[in-house]
DSSP file (Angstrom, degrees, kcal/mol; ACC not computed):
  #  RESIDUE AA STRUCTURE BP1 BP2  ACC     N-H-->O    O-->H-N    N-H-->O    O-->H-N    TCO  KAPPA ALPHA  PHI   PSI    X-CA   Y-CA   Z-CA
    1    1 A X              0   0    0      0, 0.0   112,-0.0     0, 0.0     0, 0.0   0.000 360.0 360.0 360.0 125.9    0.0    0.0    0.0
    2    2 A X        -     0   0    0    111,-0.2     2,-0.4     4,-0.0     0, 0.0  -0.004 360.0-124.2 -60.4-165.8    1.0    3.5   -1.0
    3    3 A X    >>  -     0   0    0      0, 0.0     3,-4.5     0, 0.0     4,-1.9  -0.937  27.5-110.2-144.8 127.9    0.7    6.0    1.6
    4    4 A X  H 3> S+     0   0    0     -2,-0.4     4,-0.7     1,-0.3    -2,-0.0   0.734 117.2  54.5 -76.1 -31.0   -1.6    9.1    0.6
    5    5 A X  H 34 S+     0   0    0      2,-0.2    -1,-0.3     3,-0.2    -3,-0.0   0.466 110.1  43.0-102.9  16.5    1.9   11.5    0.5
    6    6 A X  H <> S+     0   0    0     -3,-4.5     4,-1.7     2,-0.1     5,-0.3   0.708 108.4  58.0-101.0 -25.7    3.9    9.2   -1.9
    7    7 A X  H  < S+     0   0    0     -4,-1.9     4,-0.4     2,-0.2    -3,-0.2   0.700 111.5  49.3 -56.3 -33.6    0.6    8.8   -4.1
    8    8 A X  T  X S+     0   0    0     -4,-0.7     4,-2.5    -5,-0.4     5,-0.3   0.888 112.5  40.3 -78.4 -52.3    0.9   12.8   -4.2
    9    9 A X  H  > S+     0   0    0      1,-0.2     4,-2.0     2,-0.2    -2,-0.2   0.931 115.1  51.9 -83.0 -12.3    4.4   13.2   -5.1
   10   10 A X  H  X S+     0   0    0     -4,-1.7     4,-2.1     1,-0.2    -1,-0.2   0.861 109.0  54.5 -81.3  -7.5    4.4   10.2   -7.7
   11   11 A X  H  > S+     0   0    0     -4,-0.4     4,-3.1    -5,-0.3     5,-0.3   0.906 112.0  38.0 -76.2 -35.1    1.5   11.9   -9.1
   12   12 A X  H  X>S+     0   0    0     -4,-2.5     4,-3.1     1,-0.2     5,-0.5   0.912 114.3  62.8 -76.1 -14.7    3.4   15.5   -9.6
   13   13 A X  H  X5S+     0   0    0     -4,-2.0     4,-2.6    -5,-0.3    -1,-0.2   0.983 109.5  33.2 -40.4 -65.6    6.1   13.0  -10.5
   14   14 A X  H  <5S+     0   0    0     -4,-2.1    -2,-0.2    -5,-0.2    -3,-0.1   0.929 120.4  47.8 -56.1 -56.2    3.9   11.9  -13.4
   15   15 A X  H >X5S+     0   0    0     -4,-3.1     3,-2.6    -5,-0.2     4,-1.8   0.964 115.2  53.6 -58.4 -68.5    2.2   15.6  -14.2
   16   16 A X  H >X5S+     0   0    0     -4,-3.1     3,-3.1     1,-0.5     4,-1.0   0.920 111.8  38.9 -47.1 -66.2    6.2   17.3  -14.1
   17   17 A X  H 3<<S+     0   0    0     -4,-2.6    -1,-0.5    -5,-0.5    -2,-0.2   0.089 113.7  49.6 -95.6  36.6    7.7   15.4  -16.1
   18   18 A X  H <> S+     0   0    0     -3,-2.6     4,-0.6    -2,-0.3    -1,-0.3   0.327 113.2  49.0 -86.8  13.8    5.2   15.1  -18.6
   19   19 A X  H XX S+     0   0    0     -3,-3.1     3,-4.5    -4,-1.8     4,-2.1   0.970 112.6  49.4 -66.0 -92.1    4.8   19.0  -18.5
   20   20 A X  H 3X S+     0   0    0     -4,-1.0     4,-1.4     1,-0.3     5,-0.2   0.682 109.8  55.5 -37.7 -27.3    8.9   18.9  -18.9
   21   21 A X  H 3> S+     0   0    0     -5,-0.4     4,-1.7     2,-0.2    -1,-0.3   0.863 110.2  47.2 -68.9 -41.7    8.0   16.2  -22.0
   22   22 A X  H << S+     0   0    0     -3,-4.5    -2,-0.2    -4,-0.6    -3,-0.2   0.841 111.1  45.2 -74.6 -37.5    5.7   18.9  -23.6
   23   23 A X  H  < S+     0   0    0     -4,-2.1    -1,-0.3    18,-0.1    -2,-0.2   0.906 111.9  47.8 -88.0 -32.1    7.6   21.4  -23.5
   24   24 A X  H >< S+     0   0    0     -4,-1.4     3,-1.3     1,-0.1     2,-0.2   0.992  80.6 153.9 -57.7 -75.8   11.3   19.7  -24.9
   25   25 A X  T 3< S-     0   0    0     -4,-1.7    -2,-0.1     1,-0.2    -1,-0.1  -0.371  71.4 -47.0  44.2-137.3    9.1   18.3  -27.4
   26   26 A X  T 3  S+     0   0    0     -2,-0.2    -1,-0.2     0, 0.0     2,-0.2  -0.069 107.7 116.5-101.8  37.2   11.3   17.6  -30.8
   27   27 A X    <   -     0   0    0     -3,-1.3     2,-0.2    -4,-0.1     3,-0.0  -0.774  68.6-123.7 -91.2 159.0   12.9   21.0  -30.4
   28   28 A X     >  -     0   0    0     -2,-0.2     4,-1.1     1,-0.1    60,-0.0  -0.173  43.6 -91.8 -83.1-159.3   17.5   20.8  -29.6
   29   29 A X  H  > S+     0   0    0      2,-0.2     4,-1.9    -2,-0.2     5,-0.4   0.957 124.3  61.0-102.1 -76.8   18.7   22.4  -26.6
   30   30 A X  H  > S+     0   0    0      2,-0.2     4,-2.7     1,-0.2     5,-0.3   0.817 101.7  49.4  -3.1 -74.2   19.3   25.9  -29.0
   31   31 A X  H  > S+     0   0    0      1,-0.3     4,-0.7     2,-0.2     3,-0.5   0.937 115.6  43.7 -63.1 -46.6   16.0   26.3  -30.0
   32   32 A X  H >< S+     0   0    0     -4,-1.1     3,-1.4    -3,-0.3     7,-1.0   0.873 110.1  54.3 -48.7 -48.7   15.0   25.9  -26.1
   33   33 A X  H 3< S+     0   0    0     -4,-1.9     3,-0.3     1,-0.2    -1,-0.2   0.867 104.1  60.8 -29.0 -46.2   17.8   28.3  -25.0
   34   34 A X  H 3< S+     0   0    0     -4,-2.7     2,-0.5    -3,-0.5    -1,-0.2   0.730 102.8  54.9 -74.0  -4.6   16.2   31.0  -27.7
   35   35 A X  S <X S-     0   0    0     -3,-1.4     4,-1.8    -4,-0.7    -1,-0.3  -0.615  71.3-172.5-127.1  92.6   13.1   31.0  -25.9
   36   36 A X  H  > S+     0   0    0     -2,-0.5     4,-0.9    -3,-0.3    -1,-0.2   0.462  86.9  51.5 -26.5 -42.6   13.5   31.9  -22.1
   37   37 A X  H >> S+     0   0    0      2,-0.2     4,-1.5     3,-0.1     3,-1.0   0.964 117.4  51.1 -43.1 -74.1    9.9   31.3  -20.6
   38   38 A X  H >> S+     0   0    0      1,-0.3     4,-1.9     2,-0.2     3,-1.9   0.843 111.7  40.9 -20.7 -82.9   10.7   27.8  -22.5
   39   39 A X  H 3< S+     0   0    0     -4,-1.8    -1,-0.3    -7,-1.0    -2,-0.2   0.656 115.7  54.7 -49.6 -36.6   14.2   27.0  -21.0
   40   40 A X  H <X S+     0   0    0     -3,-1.0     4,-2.5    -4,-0.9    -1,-0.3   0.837 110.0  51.2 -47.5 -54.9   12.8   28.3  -17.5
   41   41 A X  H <X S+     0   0    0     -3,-1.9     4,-1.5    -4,-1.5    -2,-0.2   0.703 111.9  36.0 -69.6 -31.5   10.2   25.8  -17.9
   42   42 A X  H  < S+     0   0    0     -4,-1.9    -1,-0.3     2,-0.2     4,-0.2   0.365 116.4  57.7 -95.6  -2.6   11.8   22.6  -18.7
   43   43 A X  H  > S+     0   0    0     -5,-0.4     4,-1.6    -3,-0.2    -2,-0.2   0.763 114.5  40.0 -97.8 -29.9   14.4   23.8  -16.3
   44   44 A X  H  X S+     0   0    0     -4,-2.5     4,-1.2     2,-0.2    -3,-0.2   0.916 115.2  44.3 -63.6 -52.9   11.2   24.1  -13.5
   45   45 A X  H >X S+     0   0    0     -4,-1.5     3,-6.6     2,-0.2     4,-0.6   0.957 115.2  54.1 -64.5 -71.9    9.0   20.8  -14.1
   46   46 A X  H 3> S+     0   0    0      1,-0.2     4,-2.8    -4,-0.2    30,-0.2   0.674 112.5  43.1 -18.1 -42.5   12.7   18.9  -14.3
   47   47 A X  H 3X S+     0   0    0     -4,-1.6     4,-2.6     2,-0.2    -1,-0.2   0.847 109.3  54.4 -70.8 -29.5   13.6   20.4  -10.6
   48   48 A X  H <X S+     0   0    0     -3,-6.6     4,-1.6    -4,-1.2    -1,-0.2   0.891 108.8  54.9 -87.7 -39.4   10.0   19.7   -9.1
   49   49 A X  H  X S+     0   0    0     -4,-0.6     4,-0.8     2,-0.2     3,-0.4   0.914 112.6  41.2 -48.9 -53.9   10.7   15.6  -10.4
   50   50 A X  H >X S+     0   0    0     -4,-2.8     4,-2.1    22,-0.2     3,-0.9   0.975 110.1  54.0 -55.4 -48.1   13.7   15.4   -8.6
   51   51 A X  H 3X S+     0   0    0     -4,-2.6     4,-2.3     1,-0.3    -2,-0.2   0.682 109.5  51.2 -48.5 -28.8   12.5   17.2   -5.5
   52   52 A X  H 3X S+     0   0    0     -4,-1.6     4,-0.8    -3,-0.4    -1,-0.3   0.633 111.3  49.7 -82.4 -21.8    9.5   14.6   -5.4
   53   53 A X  H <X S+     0   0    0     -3,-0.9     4,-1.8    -4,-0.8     5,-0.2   0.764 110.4  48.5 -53.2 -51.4   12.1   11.8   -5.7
   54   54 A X  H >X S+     0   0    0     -4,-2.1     3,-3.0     2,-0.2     4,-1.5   0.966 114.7  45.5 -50.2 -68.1   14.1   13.2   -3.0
   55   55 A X  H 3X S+     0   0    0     -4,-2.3     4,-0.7     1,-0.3    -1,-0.2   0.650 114.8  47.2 -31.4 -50.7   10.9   13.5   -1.0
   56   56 A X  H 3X S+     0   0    0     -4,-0.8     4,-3.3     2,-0.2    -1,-0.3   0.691 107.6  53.6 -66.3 -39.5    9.9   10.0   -1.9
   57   57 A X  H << S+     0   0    0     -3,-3.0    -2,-0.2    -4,-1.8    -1,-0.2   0.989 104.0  61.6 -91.0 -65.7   13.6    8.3   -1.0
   58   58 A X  H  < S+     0   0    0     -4,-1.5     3,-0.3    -5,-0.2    -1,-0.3   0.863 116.7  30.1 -36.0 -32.6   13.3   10.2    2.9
   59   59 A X  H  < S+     0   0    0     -4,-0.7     2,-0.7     1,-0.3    -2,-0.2   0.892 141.3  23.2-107.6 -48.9    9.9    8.0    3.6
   60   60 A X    ><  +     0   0    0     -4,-3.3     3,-1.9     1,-0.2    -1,-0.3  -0.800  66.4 179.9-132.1 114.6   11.1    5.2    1.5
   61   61 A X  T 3  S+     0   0    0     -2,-0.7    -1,-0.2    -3,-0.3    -3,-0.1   0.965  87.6  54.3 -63.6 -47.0   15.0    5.0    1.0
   62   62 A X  T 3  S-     0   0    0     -5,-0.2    -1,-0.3     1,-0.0    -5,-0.1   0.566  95.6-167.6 -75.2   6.7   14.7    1.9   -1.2
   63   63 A X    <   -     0   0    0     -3,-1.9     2,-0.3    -7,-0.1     5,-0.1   0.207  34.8 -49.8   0.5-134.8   12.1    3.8   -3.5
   64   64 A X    >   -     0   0    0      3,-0.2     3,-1.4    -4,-0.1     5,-0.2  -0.686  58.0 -98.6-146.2 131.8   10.2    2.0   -6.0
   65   65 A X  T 3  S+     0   0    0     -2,-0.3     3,-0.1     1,-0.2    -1,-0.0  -0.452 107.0  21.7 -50.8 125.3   11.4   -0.9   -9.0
   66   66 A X  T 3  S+     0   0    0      1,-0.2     2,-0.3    -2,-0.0    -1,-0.2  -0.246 103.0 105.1 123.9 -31.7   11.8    0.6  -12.5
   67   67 A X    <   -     0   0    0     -3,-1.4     2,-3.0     1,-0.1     3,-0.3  -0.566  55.3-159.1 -90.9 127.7   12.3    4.2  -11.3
   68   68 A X     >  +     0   0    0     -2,-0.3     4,-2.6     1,-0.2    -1,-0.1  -0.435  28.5 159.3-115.0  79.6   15.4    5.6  -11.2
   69   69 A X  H  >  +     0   0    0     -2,-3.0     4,-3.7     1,-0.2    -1,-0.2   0.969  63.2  53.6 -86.7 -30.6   14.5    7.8   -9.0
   70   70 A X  H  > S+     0   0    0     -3,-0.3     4,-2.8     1,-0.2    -1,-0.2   0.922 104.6  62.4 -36.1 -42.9   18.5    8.9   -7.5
   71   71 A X  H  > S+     0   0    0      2,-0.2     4,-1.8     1,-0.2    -2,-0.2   0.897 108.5  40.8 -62.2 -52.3   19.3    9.6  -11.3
   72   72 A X  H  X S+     0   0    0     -4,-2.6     4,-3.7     1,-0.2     5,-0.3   0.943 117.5  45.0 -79.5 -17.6   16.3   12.4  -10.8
   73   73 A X  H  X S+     0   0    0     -4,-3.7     4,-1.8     1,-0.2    -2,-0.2   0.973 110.6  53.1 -57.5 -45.3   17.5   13.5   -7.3
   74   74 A X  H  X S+     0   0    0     -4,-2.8     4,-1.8    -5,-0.2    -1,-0.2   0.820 117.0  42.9 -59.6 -39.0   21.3   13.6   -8.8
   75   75 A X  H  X S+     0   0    0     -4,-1.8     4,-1.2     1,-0.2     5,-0.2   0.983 108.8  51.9 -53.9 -62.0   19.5   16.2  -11.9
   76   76 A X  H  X S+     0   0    0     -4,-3.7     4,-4.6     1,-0.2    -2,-0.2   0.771 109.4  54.1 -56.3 -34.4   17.4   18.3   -9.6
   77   77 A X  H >X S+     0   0    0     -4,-1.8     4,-1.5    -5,-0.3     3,-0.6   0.924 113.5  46.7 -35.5 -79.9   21.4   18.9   -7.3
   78   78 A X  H 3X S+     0   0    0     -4,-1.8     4,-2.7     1,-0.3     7,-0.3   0.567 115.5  43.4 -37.3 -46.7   22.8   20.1  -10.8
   79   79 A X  H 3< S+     0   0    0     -4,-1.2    -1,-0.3     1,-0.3    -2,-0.2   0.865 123.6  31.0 -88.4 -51.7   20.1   22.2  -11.5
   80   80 A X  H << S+     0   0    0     -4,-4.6    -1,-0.3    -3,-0.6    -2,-0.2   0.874 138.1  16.6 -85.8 -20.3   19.5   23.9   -8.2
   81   81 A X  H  < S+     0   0    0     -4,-1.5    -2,-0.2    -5,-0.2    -3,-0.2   0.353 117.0  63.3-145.0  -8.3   23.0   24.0   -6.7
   82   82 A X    >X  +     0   0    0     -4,-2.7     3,-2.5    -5,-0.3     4,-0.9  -0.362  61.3 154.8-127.4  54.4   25.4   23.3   -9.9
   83   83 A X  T 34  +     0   0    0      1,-0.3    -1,-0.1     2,-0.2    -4,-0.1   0.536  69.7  51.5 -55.6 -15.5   24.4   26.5  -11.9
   84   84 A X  T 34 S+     0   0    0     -3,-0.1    -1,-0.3     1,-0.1    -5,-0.1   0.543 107.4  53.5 -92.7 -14.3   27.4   26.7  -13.6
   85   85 A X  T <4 S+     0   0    0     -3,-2.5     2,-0.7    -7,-0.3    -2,-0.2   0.656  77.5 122.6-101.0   7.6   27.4   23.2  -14.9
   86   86 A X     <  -     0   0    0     -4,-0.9     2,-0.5    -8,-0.2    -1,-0.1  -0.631  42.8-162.2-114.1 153.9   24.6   23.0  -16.2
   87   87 A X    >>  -     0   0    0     -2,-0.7     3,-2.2     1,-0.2     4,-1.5  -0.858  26.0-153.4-117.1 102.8   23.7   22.2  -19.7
   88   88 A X  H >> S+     0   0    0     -2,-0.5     3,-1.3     1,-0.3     4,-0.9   0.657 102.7  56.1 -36.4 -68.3   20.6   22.7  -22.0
   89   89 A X  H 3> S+     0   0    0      1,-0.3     4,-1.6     2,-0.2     3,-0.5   0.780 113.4  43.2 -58.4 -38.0   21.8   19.1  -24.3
   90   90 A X  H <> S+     0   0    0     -3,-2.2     4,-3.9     2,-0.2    -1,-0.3   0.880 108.4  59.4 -55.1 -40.0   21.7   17.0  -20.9
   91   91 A X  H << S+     0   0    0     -4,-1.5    -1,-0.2    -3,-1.3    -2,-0.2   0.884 109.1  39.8 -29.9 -66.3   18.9   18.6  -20.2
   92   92 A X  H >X S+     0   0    0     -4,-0.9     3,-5.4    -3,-0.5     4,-1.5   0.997 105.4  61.3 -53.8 -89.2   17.2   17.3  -23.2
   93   93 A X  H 3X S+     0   0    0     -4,-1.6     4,-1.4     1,-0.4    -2,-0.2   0.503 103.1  50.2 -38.7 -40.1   18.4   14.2  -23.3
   94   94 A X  H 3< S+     0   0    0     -4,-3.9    -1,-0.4     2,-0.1     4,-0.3   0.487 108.2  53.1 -92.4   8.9   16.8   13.2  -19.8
   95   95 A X  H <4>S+     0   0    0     -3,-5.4     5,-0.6    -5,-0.2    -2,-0.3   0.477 118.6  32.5 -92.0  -6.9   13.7   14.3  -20.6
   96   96 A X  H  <5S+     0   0    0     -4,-1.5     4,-0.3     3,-0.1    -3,-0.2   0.931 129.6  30.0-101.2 -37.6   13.5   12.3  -23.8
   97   97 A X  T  <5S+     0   0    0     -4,-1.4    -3,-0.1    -5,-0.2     4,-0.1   0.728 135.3  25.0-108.9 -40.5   15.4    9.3  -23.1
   98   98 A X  T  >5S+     0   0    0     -4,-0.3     4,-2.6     2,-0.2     3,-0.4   0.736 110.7  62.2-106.1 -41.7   14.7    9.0  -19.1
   99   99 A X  H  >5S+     0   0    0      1,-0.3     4,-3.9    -5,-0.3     5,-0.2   0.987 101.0  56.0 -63.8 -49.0   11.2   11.0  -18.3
  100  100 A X  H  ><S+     0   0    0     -5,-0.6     4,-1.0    -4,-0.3    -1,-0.3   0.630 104.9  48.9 -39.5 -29.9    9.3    8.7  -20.4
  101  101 A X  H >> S+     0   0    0     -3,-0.4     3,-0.8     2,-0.2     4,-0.8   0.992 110.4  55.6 -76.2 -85.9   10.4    5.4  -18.6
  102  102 A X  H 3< S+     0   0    0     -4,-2.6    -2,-0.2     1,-0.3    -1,-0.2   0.515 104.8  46.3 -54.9 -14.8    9.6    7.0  -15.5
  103  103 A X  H >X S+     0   0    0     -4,-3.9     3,-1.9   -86,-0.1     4,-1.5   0.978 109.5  59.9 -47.0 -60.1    5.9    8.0  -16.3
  104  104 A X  H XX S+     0   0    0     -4,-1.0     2,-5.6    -3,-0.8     3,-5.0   0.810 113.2  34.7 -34.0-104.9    5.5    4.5  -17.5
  105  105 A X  H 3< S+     0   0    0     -4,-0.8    -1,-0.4     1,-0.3    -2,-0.1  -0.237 116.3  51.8 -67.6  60.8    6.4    3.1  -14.2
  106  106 A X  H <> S+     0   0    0     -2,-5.6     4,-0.9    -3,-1.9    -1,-0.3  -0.065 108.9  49.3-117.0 -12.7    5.0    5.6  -12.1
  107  107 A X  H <X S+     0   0    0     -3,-5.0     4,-1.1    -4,-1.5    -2,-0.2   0.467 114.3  54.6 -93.1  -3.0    1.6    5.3  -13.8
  108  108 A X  H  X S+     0   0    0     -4,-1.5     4,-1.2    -5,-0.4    -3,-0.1   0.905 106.9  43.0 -57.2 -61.2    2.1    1.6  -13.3
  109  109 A X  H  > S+     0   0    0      2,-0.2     4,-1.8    -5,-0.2    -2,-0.2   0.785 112.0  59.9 -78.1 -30.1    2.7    1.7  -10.0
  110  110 A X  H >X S+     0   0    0     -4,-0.9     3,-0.8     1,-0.2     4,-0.7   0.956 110.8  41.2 -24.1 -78.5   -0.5    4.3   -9.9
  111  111 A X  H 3< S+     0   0    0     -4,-1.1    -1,-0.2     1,-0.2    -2,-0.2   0.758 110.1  59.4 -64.8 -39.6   -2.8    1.8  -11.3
  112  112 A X  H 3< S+     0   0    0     -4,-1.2    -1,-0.2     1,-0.2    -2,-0.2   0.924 112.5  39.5 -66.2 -20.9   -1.4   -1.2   -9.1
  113  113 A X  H << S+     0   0    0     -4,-1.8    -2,-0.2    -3,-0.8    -1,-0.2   0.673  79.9 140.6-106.5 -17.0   -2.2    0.5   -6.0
  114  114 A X     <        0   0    0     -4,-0.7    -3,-0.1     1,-0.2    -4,-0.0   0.294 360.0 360.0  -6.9 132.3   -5.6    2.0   -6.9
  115  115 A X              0   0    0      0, 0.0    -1,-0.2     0, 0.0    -2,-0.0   0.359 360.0 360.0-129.1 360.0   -8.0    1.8   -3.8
């Protein structure tokens, strides 16, 4: 059984980062750079998916099968705290390659736990 405050952050889990999905869309890391609001926005959802991972790992350290959910805590660091290092193409590259997987198997685990 989930617990009514992990079922809330995997749900903003789910909502962020496909918000962060919509907005990368099949534009590169350029075209997102040229539009600030954009690049703000994919920079935002990403940070609010890690921060709900962190959350998630404090109540249950061993978090959840399929989810890689350190990989989003390890972004959300860069993002908030590594300002110089961070980079638009990475950016990209976990939201295309990484976010999808983790919907998947957080709207998995959604549906398994329905009450």
């Amino acid at each position: 059984m989930i617990v009514d405050n992990i079922r809330f952050l995997l749900q903003d889990i789910r909502d962020y980062a496909r918000e962060a999905t919509d907005l990368v869309g099949d534009r590169d890391a350029s075209a997102i750079l040229s539009e600030r609001l954009r690049e703000h926005g994919v920079i935002r959802t990403t940070t609010i998916v890690g921060e709900a991972s962190a959350q998630i790992l404090r109540i249950r350290p061993e978090g959840f099968p399929g989810m890689e959910l350190r990989e989003a805590v390890r972004l959300r660091n860069t993002l908030v705290h590594g300002y110089g290092k961070i980079r638009m193409e990475l950016i990209v590259d976990v939201v295309r390659q990484d976010l999808p997987r983790l919907i998947a198997a957080v709207e998995a685990l959604l549906r398994e736990t329905e009450t």
